[in-house]
C-alpha positions in Angstrom: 0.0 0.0 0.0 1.1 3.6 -0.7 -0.1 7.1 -0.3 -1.5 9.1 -3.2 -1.2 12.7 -1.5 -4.9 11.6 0.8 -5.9 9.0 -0.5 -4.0 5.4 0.3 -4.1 3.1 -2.8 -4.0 -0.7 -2.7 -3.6 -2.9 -5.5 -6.1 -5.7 -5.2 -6.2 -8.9 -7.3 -10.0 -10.1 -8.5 -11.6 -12.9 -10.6 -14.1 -12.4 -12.9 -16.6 -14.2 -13.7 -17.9 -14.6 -17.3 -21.4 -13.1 -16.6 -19.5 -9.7 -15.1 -17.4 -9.7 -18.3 -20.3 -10.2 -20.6 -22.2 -7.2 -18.6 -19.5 -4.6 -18.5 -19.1 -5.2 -22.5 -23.1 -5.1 -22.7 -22.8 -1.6 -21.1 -19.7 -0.4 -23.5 -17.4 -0.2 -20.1 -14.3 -1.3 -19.2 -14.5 -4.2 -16.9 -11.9 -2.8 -14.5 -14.6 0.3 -14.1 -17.7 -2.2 -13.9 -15.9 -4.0 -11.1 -15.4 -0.6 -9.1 -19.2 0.1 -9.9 -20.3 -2.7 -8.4 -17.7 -2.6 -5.3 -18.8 0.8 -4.6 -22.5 0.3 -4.7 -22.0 -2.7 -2.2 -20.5 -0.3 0.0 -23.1 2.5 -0.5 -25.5 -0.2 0.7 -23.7 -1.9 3.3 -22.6 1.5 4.8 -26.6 2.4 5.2 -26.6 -0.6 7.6 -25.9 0.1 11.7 -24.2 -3.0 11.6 -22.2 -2.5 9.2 -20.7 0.6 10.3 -20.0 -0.3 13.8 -18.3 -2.9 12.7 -15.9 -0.3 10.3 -15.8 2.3 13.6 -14.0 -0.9 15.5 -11.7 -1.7 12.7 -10.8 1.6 12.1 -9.9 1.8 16.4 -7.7 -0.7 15.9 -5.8 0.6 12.9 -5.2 3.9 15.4 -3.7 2.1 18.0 -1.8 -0.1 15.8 -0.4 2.8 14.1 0.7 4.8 17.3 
């Protein structure tokens, strides 16, 4: 992981199935861009969960005390 001025950037490694290929060239997109469409609407809707963002509030406390 590195820092791109804010913003830290990870390089993540993901198969693809056939039926997300077949989509993304449906829709005239890249499937590198699909793929980020769909991660970030997961997130839009898990983050509108209580659950979900407890459970990010926790990981991110223990990110801060591992970094201090």
């Amino acid at each position: 992981m590195r820092f791109l001025g804010d913003f830290l950037v990870m390089q993540v490694s993901i198969v693809v199935s056939d039926r997300i290929i077949r989509e993304a060239q449906d829709r005239n997109t890249a499937i590198d861009e699909f793929v980020e469409m769909l991660i970030d609407k997961g997130l839009e809707t898990l983050s509108q969960r209580p659950v979900f963002n407890s459970a990010i509030e926790r990981i991110r406390a223990l990110h801060a005390t591992e970094m201090k």
